[in-house]
Backbone bond lengths (Angstrom), bond angles and torsions (degrees), N, CA, C in turn:
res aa  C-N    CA-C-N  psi(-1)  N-CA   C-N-CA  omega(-1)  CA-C   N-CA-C  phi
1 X - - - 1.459 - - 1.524 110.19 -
2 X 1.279 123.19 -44.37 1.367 127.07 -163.57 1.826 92.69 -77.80
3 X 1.322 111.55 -41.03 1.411 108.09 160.25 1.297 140.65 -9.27
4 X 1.154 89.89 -78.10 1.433 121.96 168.96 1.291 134.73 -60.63
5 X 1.642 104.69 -45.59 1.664 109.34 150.53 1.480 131.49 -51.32
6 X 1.346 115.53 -24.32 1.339 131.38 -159.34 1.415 88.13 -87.83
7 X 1.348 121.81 -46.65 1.514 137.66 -157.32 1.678 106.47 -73.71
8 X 1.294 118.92 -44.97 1.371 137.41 137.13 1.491 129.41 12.54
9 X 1.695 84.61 -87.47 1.564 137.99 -169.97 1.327 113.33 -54.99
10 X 1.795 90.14 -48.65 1.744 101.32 173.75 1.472 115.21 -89.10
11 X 1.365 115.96 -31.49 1.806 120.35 161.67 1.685 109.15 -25.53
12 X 1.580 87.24 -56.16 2.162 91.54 -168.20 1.165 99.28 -73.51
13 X 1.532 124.32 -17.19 1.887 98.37 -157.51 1.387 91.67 -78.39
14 X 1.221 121.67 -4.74 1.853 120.26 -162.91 1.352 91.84 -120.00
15 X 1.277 131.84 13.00 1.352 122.39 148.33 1.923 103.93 90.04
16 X 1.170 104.27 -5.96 1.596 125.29 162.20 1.068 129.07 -8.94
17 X 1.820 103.03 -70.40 1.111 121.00 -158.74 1.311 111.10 -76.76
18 X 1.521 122.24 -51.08 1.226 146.86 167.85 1.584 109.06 -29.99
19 X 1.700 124.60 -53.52 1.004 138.17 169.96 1.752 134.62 -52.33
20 X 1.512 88.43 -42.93 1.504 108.55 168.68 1.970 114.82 -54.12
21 X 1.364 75.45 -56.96 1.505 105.10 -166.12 1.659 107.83 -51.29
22 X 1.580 106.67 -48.14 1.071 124.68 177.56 1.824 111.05 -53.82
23 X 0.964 121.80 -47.55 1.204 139.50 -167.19 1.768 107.26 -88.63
24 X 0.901 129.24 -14.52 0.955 137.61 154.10 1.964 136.87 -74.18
25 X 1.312 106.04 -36.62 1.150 133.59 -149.18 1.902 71.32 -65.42
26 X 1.615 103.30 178.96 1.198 122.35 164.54 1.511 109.06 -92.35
27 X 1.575 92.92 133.21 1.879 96.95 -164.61 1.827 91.78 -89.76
28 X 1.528 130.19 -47.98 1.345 124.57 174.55 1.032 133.95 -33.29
29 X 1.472 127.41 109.86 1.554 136.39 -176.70 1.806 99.09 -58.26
30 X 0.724 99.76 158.31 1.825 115.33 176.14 1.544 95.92 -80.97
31 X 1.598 114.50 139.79 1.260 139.68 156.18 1.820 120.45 -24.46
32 X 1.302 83.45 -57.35 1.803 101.98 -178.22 1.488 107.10 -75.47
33 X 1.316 105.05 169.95 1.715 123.06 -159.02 1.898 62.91 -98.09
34 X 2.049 90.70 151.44 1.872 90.96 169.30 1.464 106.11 -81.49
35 X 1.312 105.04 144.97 1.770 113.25 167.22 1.916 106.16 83.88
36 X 1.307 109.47 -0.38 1.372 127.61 178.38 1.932 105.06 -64.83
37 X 1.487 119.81 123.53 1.270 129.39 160.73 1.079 132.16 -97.10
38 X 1.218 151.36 148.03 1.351 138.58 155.05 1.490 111.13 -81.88
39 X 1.409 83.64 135.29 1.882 111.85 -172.01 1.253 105.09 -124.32
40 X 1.759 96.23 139.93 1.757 100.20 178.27 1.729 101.63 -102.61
41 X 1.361 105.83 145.02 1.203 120.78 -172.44 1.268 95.94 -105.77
42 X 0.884 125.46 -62.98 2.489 116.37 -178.45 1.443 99.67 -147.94
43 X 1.102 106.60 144.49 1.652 125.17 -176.69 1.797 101.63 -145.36
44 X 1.364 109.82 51.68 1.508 135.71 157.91 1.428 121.89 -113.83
45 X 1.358 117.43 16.31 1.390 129.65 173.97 1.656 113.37 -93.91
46 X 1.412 99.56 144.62 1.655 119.15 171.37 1.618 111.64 -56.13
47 X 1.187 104.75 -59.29 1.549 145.48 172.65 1.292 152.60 176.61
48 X 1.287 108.86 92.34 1.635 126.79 -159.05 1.896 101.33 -64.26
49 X 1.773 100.62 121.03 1.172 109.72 165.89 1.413 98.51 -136.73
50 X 1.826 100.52 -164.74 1.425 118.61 -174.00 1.457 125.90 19.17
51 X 1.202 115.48 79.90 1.455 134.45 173.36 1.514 113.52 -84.96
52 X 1.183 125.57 125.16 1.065 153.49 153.84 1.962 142.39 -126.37
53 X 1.297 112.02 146.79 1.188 100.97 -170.05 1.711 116.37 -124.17
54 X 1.511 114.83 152.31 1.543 112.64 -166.02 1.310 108.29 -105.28
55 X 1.587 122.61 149.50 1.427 127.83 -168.66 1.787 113.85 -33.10
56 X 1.608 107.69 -21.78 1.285 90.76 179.47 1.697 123.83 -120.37
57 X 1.829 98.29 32.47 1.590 116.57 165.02 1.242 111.13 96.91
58 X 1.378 124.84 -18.86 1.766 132.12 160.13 1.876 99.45 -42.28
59 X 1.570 88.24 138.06 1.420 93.68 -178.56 1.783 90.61 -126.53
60 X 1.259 102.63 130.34 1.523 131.60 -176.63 1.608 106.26 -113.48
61 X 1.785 108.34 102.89 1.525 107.99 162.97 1.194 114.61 -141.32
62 X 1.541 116.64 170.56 1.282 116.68 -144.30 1.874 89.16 -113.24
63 X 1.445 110.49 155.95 1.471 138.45 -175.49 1.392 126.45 -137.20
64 X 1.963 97.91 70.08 1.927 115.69 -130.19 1.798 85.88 -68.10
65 X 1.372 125.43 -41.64 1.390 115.42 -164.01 1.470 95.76 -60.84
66 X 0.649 134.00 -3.25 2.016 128.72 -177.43 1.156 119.33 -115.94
67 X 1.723 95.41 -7.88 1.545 95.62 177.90 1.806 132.77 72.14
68 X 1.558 90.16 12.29 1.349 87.74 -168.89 1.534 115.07 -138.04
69 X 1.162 150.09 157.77 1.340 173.92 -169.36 1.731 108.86 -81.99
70 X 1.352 131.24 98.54 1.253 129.91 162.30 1.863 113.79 -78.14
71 X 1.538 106.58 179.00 1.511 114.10 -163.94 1.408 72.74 -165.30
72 X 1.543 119.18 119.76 1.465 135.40 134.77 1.499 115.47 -91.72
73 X 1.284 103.95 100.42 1.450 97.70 -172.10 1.883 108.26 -68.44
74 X 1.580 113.91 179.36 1.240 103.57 -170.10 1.712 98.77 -93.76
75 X 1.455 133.74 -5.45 1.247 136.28 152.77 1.135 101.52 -51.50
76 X 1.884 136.63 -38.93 1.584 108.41 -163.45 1.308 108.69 97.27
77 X 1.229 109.88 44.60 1.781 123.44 -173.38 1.364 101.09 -145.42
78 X 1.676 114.84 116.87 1.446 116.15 170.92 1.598 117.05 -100.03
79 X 1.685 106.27 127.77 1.484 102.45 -178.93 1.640 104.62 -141.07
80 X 0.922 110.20 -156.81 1.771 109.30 -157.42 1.698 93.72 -122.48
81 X 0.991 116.33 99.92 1.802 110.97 164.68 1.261 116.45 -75.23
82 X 1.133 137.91 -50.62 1.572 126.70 -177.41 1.856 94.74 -141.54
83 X 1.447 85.35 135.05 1.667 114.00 165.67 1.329 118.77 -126.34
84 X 1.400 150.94 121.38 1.128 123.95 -30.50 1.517 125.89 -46.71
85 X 1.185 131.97 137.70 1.261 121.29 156.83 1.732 134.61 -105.02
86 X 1.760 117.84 10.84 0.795 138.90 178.46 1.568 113.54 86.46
87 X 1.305 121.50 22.48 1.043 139.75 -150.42 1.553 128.16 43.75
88 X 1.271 107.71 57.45 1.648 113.80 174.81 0.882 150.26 -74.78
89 X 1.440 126.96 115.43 1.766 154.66 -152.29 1.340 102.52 -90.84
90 X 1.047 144.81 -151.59 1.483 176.25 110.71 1.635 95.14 39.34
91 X 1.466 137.71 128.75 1.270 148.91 -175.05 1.292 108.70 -133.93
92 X 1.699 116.28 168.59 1.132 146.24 -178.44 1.381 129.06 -157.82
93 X 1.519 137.01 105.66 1.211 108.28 150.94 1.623 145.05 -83.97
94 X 1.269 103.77 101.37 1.468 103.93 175.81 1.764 116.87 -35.92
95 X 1.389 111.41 -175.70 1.523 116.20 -151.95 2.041 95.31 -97.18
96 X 1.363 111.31 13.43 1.593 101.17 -171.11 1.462 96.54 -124.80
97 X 1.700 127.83 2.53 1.586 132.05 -178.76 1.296 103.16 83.05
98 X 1.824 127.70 35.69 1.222 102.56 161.92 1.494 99.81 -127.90
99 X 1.119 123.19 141.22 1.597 157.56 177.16 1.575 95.83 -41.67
100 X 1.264 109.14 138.71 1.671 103.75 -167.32 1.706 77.08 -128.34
101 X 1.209 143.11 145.69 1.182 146.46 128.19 1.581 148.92 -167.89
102 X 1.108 120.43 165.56 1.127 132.83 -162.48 1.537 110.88 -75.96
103 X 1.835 84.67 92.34 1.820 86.68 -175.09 1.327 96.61 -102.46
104 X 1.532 132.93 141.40 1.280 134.45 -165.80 1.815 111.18 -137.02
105 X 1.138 103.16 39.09 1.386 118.21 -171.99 1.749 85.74 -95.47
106 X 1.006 116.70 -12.96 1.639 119.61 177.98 1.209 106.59 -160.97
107 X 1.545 125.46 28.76 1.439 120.85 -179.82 1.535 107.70 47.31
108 X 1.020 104.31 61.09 1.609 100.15 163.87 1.649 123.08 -121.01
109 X 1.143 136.56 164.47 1.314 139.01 148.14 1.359 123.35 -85.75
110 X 1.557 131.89 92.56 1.183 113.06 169.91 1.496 139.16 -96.66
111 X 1.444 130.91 -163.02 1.448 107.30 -152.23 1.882 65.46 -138.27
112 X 1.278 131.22 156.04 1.384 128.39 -152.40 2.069 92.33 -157.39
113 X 1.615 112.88 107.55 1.229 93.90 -170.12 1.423 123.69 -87.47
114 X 1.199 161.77 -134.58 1.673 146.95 155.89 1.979 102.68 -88.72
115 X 1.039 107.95 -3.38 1.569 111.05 167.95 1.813 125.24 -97.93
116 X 1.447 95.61 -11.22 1.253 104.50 178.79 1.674 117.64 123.92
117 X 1.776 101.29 -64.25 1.192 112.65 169.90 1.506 133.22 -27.84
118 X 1.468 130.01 123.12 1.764 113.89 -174.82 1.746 106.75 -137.22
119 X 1.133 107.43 164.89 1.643 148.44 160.48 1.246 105.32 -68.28
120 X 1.567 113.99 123.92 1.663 97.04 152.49 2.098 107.43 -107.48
121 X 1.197 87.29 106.66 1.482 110.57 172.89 1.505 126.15 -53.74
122 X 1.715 116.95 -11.35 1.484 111.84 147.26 1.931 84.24 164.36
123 X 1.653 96.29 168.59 1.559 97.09 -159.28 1.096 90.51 -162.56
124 X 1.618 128.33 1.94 1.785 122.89 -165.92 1.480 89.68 -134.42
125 X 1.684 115.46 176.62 0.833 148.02 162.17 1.138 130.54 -173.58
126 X 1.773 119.83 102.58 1.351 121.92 -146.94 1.484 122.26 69.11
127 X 0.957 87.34 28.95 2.124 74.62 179.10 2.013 110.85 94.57
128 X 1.475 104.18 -16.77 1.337 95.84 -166.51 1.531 113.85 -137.62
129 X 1.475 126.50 162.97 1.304 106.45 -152.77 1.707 102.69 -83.01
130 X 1.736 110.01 158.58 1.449 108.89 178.01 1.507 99.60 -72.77
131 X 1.486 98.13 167.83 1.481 114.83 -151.18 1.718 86.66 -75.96
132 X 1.268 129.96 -36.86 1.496 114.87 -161.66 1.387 89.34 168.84
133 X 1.313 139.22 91.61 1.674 120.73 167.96 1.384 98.10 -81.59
134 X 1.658 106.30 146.07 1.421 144.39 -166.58 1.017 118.40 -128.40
135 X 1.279 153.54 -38.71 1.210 128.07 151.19 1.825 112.34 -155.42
136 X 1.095 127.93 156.40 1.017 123.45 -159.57 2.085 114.36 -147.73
137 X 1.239 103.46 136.81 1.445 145.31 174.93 1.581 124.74 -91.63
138 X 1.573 101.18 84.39 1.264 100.22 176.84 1.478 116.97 -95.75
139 X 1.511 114.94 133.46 1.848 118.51 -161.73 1.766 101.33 -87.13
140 X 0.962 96.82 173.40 1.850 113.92 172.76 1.507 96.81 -47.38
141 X 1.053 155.21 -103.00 1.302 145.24 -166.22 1.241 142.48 -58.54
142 X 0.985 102.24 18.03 1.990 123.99 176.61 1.497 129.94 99.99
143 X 1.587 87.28 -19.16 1.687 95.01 168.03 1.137 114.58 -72.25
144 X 1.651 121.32 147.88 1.121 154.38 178.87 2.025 131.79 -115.68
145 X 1.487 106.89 135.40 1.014 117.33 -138.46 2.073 88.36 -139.55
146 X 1.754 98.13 99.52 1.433 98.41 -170.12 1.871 99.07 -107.56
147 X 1.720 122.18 -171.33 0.820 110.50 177.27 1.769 74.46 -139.43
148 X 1.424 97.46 160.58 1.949 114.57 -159.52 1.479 96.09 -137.90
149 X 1.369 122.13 78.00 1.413 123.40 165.00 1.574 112.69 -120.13
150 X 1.253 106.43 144.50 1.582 122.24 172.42 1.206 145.47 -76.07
151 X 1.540 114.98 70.15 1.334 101.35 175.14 1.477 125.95 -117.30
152 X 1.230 118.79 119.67 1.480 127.74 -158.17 1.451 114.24 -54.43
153 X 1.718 101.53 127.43 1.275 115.66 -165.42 2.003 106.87 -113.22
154 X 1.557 103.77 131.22 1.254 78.89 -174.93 1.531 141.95 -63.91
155 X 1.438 106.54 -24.82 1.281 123.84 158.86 1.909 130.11 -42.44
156 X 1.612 91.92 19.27 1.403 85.95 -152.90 1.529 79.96 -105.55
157 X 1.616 122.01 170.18 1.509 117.96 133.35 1.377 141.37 -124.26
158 X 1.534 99.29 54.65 1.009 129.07 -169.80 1.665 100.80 -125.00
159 X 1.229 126.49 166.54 1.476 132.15 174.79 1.416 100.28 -149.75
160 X 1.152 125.59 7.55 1.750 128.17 175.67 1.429 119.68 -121.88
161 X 1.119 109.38 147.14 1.685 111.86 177.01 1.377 103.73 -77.23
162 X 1.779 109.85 126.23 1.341 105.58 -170.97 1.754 127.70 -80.14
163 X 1.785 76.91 -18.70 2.141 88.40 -178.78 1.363 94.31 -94.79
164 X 1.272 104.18 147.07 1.379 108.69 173.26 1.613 123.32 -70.91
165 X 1.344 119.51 10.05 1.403 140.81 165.18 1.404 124.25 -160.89
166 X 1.455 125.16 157.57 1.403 130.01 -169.23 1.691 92.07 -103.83
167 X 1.483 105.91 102.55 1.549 106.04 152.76 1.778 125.15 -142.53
168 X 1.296 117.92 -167.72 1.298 130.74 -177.21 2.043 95.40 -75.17
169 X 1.594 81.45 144.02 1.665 83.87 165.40 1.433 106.57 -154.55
170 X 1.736 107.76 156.18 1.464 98.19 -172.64 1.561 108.48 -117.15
171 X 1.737 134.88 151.82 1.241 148.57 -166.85 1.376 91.63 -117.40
172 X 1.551 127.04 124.38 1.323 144.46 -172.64 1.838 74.20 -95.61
173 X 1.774 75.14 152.97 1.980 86.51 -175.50 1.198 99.77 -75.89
174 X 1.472 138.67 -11.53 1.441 101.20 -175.41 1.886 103.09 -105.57
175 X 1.722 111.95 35.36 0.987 122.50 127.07 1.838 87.63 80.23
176 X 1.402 125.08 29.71 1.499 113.46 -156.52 2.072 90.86 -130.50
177 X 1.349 92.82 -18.42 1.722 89.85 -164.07 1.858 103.22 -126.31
178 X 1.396 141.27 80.94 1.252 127.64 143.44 1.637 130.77 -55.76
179 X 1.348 105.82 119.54 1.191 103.05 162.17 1.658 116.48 -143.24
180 X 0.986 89.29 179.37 2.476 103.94 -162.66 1.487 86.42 -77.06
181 X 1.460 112.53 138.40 1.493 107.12 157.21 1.335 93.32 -141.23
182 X 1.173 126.76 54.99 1.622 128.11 148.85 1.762 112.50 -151.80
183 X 1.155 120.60 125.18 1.344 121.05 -172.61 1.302 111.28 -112.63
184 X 1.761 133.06 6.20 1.434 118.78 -173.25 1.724 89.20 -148.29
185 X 1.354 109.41 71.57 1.650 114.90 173.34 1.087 102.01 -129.19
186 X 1.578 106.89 155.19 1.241 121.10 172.01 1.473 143.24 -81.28
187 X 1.711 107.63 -51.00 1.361 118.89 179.89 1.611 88.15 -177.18
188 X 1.673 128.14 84.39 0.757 153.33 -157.38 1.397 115.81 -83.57
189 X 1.180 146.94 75.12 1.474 146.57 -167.36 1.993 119.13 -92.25
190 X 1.199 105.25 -97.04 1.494 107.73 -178.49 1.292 116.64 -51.35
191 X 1.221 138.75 165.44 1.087 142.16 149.19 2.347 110.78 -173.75
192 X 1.693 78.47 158.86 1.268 90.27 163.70 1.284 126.55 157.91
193 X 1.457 138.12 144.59 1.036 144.87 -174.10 1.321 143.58 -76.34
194 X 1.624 138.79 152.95 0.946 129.88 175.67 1.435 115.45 -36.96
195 X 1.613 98.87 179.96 1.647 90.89 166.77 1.907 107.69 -96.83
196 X 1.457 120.72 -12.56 1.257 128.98 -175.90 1.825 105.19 -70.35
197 X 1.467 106.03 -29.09 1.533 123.91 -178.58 1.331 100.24 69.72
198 X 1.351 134.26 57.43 1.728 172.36 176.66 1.457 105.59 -88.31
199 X 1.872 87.01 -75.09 1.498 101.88 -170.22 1.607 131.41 -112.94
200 X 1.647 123.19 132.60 1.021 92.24 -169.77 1.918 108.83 -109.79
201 X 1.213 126.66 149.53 1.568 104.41 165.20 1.224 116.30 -103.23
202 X 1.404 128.42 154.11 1.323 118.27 179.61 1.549 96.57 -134.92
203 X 1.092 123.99 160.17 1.544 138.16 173.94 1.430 129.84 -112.10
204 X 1.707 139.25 85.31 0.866 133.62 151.13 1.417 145.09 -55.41
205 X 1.370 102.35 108.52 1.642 92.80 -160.50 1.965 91.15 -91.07
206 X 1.353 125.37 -0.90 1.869 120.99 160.90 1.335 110.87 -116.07
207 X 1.542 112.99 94.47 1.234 140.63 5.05 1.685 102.81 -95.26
208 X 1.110 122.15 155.30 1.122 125.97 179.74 1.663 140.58 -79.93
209 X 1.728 85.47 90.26 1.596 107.21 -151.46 1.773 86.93 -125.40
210 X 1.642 103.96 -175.46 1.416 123.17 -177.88 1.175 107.01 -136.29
211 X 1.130 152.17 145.34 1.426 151.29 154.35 1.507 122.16 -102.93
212 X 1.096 116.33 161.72 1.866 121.77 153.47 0.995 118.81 -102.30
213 X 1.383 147.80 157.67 1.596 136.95 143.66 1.149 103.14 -125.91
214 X 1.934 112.00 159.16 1.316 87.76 169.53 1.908 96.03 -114.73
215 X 1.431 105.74 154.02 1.462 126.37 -171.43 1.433 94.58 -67.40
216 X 1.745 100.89 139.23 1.375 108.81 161.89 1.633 98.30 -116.39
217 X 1.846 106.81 171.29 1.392 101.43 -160.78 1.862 90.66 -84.33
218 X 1.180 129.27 5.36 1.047 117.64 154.58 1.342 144.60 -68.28
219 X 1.196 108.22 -2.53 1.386 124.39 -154.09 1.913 123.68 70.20
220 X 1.191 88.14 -6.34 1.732 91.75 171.87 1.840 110.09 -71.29
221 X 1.530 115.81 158.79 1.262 106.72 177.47 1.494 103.63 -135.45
222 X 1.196 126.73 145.90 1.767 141.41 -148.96 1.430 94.67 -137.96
223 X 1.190 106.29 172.32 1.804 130.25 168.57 1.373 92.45 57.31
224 X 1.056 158.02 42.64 1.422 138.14 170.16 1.675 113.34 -63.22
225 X 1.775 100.73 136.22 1.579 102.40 -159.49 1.606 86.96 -136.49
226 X 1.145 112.78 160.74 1.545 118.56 161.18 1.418 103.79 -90.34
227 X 1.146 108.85 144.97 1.862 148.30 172.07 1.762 95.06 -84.41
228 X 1.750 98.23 -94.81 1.439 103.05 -164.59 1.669 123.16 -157.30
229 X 0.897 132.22 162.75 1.688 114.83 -152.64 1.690 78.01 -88.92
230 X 0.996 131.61 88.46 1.627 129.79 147.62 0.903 111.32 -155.68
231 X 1.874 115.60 128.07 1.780 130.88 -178.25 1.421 108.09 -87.50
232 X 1.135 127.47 136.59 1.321 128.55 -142.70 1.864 100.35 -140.93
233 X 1.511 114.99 116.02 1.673 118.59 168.74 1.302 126.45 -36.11
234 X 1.774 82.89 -47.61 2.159 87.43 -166.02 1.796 76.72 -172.87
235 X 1.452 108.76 161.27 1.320 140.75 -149.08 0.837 108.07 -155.97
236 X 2.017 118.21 147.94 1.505 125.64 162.26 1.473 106.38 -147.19
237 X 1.047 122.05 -179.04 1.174 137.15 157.26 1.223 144.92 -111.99
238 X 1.720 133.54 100.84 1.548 123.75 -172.94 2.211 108.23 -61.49
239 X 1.540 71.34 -171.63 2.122 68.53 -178.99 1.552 106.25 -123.56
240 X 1.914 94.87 42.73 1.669 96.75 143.22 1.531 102.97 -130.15
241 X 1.040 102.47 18.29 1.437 95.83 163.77 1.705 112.36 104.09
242 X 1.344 92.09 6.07 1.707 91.95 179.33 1.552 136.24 -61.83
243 X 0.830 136.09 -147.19 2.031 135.62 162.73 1.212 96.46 -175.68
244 X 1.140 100.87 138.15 1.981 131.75 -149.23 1.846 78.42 -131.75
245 X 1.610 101.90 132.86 1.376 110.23 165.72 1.701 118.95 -157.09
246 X 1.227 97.44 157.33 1.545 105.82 -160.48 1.947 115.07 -116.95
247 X 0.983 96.62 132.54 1.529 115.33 162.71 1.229 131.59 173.44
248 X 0.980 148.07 -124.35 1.757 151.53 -172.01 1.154 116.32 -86.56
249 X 1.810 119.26 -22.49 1.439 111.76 155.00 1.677 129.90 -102.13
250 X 1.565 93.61 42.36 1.673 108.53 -161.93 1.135 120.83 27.63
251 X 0.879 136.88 -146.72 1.789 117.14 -130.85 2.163 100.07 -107.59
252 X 1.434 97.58 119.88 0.952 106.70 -177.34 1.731 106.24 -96.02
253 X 1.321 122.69 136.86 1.302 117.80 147.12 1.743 140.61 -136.58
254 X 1.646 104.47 146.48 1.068 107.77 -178.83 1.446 122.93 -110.35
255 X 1.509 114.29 161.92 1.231 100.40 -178.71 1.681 114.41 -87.37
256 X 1.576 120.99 -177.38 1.423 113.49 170.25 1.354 144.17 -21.04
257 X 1.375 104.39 -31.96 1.870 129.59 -155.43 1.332 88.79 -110.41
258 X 1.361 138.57 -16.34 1.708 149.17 -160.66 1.480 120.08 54.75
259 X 1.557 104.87 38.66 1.379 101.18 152.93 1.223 116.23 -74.03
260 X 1.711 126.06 145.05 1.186 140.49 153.91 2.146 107.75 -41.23
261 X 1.614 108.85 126.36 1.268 94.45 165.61 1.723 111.78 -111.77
262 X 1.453 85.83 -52.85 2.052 100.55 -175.30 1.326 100.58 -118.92
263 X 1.531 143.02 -168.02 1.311 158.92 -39.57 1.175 117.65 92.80
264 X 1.430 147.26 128.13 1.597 140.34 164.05 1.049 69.36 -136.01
265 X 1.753 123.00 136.85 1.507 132.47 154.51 1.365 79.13 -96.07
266 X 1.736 105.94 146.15 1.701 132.14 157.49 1.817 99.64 -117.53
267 X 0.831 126.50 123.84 1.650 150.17 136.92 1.378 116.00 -4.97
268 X 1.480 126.36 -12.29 1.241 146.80 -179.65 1.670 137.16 -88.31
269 X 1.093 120.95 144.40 1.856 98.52 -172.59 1.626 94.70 -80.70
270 X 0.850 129.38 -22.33 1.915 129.34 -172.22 1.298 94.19 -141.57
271 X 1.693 113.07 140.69 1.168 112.60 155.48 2.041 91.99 -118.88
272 X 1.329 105.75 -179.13 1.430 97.93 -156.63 1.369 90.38 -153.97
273 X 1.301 148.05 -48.44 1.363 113.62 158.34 1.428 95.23 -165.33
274 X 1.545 108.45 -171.13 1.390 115.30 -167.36 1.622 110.99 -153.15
275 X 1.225 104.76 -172.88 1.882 115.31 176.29 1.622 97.21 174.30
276 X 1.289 85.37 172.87 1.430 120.21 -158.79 1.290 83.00 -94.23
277 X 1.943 129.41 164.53 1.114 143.50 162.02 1.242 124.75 159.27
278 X 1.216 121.81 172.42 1.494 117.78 -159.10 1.737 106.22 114.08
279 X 1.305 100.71 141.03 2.087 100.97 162.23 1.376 109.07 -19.48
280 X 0.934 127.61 -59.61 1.422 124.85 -162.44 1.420 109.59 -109.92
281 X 1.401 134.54 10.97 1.343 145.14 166.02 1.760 91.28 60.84
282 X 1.392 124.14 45.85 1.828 114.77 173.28 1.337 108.16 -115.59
283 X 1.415 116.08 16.49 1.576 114.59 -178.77 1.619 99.00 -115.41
284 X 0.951 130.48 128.89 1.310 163.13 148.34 1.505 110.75 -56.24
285 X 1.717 113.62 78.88 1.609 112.87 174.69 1.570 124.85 -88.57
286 X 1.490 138.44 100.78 1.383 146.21 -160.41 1.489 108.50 -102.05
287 X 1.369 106.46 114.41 1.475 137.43 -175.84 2.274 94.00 -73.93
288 X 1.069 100.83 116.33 1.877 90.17 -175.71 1.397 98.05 -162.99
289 X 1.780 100.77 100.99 1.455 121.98 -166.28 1.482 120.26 19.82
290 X 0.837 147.31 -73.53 1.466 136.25 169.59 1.474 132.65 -128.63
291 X 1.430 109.50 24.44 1.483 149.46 151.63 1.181 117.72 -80.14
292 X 1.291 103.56 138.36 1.789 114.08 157.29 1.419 114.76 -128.28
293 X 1.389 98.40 125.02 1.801 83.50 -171.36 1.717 95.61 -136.69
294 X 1.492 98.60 179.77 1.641 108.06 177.76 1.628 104.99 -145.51
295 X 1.322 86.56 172.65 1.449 103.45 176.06 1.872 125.89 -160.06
296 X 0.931 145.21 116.26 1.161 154.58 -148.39 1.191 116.11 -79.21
297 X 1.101 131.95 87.88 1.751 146.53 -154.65 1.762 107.98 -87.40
298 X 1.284 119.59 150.81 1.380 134.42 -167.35 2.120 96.53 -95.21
299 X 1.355 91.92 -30.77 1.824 106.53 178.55 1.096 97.50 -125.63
300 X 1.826 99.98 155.55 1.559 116.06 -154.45 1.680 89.56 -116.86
301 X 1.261 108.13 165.45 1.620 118.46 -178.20 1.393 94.32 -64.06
302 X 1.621 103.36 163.87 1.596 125.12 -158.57 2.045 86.41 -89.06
303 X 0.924 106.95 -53.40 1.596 120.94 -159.89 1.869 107.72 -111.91
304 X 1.623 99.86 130.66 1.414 85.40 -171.07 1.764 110.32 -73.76
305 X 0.749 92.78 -5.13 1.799 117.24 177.57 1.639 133.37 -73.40
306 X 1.158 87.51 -19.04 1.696 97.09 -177.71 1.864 108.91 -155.54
């Protein structure tokens, strides 16, 4: 012991220790903006999901028990964009400013224009209705990339899952051809893609894992790899490449390879998903049961779109 102190002693007088130390330390800045809090913005929601944001930082999410469509403007003003909204889950803005989402009041996908008015962009598969689309990933060229899991809604009149499995499916942009491009999923929730539209992630919450794929220009998806054993609500991406994920221990994130980096505790029994937004896309907006909250990020969203 005294050894060692001595050994120490003489490390610093030569300026050693200082050096070591230095070189050691963790060189990675933290996720969060410094001195950054999480702040709740309204906690008058049913249940805040599918968050998304528009070329000019307005964040648009949906409040499915109410049936209706929120607008956080980037002033910091909450108002109601569309009432009915067919009961809409999981959103997107496509590349022309219209609202892509997963209205499931009839399992549909609709196409939502900046006036309100919408398209339903597909609602079948095989002849029969999809089980429930949940949230959805629109790529660089207009195609779209939903996730089809079942969970019984009362509005329904149905009591059965109509596909004979819960998987990923893809919408060719000119919106004419759905088809399944995953055949061994469980109960398929988050998802979403690079901003290059390369990569896609998807989130199994049976068993509660993450995947990658990588995108073909067909809409087919190959290489499927595991990320990290965590099932995830709703998902985003920062623009170093991170994955932002949501559930009961609010928003967890990992990096590419699926190491664990940070933690955001939210105040909430579920948080359910999130996005980037604001002028400068550096605020971090979290959808968490009937909360809306933010937080002021050090990295800006991957996609000005989601």
């Amino acid at each position: 012991m005294r050894t060692l102190q001595h050994l120490v002693r003489l490390l610093a007088c030569a300026g050693a220790v200082s050096t070591l130390t230095a070189q050691t330390a963790p060189q990675t800045p933290g996720l969060i903006a410094p001195g950054a809090k999480l702040e709740k913005l309204s906690g008058d929601l049913g249940f805040a999901e599918g968050p998304t944001c528009d070329p000019a930082g307005n964040v648009f999410f949906t409040d499915q028990p109410n049936n209706r469509i929120m607008k956080w403007s980037v002033e910091g003003k909450l108002t109601v964009f569309l009432e009915p909204s067919g009961r809409a889950n999981g959103m997107n803005f496509d590349g022309h400013g219209n609202l892509i989402t997963c209205s499931d009041e009839n399992t549909e996908v609709w196409r939502i224009a900046p006036d309100g008015t919408h398209t339903v962009l597909a609602g079948e598969f095989n002849g029969k209705h999809l089980n429930g689309p949940n949230d959805v990933w629109v790529r660089p060229d207009g195609g779209m990339y939903l996730t089809d899991c079942y969970d019984h809604r009362a509005y329904w009149s149905w009591t059965q899952r109509p596909q004979d499995s819960e998987e990923v499916y893809f919408l060719a942009a000119d919106h004419k051809t759905l088809q399944r491009v995953t055949t061994d999923l469980g109960h398929p929730n988050g998802i979403v893609g690079t901003p290059d539209g390369k990569t896609l992630y998807v989130s199994d919450m049976r068993p509660s894992s993450t995947f990658a794929y990588d995108v073909q220009p067909d809409g087919t998806l190959t290489n499927k790899r595991f990320i990290c054993a965590f099932g995830s609500d709703g998902m985003t991406l920062d623009n170093e490449g991170n994955l932002y994920m949501t559930g009961a221990a609010g928003v967890t994130i990992f990096d590419k390879t699926g190491k664990k980096l940070e933690v955001i505790p939210v105040p909430e029994r579920w948080t359910g998903n999130l996005c980037f937004g604001g002028k400068d896309r550096q605020t971090l907006f979290i959808m968490a049961s009937k909360g809306l909250y933010s937080i002021r990020m050090r990295v800006k969203g991957a996609n000005p779109t989601k």
